[in-house]
C-alpha positions as CSV (number, residue, x, y, z in Angstrom):
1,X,17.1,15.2,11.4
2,X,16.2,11.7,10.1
3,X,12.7,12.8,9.1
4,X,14.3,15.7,7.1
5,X,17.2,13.2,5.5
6,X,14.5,10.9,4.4
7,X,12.4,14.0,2.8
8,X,15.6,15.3,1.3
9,X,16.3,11.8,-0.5
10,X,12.4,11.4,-1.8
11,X,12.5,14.7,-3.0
12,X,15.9,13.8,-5.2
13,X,14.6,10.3,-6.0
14,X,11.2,12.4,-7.5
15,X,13.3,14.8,-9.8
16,X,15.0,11.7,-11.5
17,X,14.2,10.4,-14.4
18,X,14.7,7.2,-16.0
19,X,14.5,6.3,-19.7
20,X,14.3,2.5,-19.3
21,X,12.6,0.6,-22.4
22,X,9.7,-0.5,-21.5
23,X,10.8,-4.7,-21.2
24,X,13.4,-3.3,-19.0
25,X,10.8,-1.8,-16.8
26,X,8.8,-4.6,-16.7
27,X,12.0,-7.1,-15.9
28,X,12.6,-4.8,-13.1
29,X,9.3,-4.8,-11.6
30,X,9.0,-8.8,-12.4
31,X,11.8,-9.1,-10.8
32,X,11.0,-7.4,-7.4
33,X,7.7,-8.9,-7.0
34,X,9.7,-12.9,-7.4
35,X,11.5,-11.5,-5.1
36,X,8.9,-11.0,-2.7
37,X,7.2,-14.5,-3.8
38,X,11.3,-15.7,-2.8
39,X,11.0,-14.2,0.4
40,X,7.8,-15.4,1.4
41,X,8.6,-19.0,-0.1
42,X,11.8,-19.8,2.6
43,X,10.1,-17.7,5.5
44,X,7.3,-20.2,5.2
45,X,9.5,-23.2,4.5
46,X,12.0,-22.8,7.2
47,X,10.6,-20.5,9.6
48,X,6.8,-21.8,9.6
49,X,5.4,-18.5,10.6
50,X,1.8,-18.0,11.1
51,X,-0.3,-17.1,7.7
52,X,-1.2,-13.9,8.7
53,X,2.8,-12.7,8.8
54,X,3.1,-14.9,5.7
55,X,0.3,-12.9,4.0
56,X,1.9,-9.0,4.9
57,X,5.1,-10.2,3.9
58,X,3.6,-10.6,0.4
59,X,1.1,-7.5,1.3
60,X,4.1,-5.2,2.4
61,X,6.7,-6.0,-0.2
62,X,4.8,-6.6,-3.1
63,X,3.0,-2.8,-2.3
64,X,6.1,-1.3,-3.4
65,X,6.1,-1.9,-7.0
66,X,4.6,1.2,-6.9
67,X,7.8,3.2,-6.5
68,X,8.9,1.5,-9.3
69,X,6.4,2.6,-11.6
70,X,6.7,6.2,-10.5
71,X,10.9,6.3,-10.2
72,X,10.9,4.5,-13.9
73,X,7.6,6.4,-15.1
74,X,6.3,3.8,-16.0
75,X,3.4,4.1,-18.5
76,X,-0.1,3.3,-17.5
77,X,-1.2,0.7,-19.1
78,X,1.5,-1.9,-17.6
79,X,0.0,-1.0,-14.5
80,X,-3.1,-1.1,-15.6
81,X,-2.4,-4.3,-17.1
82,X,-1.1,-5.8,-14.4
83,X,-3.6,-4.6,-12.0
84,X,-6.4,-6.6,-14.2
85,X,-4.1,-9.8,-14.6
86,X,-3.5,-10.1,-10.4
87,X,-7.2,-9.3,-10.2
88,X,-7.9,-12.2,-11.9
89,X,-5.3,-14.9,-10.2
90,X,-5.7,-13.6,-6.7
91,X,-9.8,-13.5,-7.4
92,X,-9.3,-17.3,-8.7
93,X,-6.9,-17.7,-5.8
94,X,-10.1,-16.6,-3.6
95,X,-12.2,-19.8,-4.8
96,X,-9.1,-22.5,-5.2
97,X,-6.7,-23.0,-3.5
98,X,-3.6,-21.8,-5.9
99,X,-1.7,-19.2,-3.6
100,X,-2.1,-20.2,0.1
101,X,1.1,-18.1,0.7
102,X,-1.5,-15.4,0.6
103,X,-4.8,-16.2,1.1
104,X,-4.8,-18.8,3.9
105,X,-5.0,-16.2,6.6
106,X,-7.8,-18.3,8.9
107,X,-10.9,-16.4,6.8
108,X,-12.6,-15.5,4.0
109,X,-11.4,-12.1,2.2
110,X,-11.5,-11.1,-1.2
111,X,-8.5,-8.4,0.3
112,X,-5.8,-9.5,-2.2
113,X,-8.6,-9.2,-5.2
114,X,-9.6,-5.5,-4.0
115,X,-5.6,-5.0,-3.2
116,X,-4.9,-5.4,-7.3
117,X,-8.0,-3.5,-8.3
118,X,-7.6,-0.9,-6.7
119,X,-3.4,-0.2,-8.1
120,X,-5.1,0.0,-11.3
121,X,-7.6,2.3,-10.2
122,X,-4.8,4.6,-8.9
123,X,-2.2,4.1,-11.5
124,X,-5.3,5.2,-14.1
125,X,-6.2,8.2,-12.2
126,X,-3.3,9.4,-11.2
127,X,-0.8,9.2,-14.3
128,X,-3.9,10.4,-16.1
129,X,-2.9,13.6,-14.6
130,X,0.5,13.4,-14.1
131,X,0.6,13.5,-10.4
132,X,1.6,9.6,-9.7
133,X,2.7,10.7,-6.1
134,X,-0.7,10.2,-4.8
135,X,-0.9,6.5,-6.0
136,X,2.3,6.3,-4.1
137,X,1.0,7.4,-1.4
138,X,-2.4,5.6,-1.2
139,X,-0.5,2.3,-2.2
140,X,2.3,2.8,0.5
141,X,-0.3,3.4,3.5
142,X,-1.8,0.2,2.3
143,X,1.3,-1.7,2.4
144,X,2.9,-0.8,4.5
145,X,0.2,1.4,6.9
146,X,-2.4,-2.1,7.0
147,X,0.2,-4.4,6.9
148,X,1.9,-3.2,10.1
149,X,-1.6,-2.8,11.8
150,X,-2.1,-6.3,11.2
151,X,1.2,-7.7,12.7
152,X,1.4,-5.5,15.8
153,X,-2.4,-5.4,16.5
154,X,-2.2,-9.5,16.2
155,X,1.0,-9.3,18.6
156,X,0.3,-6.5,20.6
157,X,-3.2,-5.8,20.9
158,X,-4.4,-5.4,24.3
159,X,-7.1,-3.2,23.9
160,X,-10.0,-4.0,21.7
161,X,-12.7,-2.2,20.1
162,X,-16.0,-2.7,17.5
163,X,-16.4,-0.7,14.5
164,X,-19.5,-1.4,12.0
165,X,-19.5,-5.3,13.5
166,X,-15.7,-5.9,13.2
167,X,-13.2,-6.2,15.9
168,X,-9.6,-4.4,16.3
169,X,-7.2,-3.1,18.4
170,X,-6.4,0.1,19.3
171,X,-2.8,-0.8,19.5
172,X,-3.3,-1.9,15.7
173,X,-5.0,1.4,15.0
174,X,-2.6,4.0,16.2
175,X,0.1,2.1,14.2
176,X,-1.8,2.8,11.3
177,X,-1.9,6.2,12.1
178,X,1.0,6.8,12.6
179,X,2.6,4.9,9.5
180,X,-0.1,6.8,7.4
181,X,1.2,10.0,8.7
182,X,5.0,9.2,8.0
183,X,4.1,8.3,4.6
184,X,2.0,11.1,3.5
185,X,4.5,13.4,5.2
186,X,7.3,12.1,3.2
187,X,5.9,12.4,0.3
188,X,4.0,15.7,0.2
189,X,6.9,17.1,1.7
190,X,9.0,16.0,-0.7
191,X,6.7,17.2,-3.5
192,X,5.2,20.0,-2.6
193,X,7.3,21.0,0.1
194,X,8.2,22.1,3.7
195,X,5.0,24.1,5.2
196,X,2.5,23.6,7.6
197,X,-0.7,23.1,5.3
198,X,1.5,19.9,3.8
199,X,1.3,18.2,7.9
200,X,-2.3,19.2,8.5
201,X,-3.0,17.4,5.5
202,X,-0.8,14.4,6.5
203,X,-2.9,14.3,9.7
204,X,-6.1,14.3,8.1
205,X,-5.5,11.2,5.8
206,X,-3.8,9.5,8.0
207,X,-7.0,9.5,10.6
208,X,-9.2,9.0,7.4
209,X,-6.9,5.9,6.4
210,X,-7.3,4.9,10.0
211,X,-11.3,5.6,9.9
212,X,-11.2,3.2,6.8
213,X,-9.0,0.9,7.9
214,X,-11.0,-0.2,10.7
215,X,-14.1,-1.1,8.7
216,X,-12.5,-4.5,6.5
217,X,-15.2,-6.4,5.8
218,X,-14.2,-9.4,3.4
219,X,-10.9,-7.0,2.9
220,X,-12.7,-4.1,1.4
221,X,-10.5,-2.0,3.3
222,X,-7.9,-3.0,0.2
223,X,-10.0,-0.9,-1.7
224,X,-10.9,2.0,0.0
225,X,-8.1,2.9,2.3
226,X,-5.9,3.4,-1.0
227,X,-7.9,5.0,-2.8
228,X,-9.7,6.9,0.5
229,X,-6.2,8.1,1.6
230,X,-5.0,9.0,-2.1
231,X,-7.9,11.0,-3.2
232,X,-8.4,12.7,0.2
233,X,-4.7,13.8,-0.1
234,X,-5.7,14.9,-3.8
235,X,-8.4,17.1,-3.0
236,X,-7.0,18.5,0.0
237,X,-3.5,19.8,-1.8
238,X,-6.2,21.1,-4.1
239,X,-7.3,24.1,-1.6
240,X,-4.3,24.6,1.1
């Protein structure tokens, strides 16, 4: 019953449409991500967390933008745009020190660089052809699929495993699954709607997102499980 309530209310907040000017939509998205940055800020000053909770708080939240650019239709190139100009702070962020809030995570990754590039690459694809719920969807198992991997394989994670010379948890893996699943239910459901191709589908991208996920490697993960997980859900819808 929640499941279908949730479906019901993506499937309304897809028909809407906004008519924002564009500065508006910009202020609004601005505004979110400060947010975020806000967030993030007193966590760290007053709770002291560790910098991996730090760094999904940022990951999570700041992955969400993307419902803000479909909801408002927002036009590509802001994306785009924004995409290149986070590229190039968080890629400067990788070689000095300028955001530890979300790089100083106890190793070297290039996750926050490939994170940005690859919104851009989805936001170009897929308002190209006027189907933006698949960057949704590749985005939002990023967020909030990896993110949640992260923080309950680090708390959680009993049971470990190796995957092409890397190390997780299988505690850390089926909560990727699952939160990959969720997502791409909710979604495809609410776009395409209620029938038993749209959950097989769901299935298969979330273990492909899971597949990927486990393979992160400086952070490439950042890059492939979006646009792994939004493409695979692409092609798929294709022939079901």
């Amino acid at each position: 019953m929640y499941l279908y309530s949730v479906v019901s209310l993506l499937s309304s907040f897809a028909d809407l449409e906004f008519t924002l000017p564009v500065w508006q939509q910009v202020t609004v998205v601005t505004t979110w991500v400060l947010l975020i940055l806000a967030i993030a800020s007193m966590v760290n000053r007053f709770i002291n967390p560790n910098p991996e909770l730090l760094r999904k708080i940022v990951h999570i939240g700041t992955g969400n933008v993307i419902l803000f650019a479909w909801l408002l239709d927002m036009p590509a190139y802001i994306g785009i745009t924004a995409s290149i100009l986070a590229g190039v702070v968080t890629l400067l962020s990788f070689l000095f020190p300028i955001l530890p809030a979300i790089n100083s995570v106890g190793r070297r990754s290039l996750g926050t660089f490939f994170y940005a590039v690859s919104i851009g690459i989805l936001v170009a694809w897929f308002w190209r052809v006027q189907q933006p719920e698949y960057a949704a969807l590749g985005i939002l198992i990023m967020a909030w699929g990896d993110g949640l991997a992260a923080l309950i394989g680090q708390r959680f994670g009993k049971h470990k495993y190796k995957y092409w010379g890397g190390q997780k948890s299988w505690e850390g893996s089926l909560t990727m699954a699952i939160t990959s699943f969720v997502i791409s239910v909710l979604i495809l459901v609410s776009i395409k709607g209620n029938y038993w191709q749209v959950w097989l589908v769901s299935l298969l991208v979330a273990l492909a997102a899971t597949a990927l996920e486990a393979f992160s490697f400086l952070g490439i993960d950042n890059l492939t499980v979006p646009i792994g997980s939004a493409a695979v859900a692409f092609w798929l819808m294709q022939i079901v």
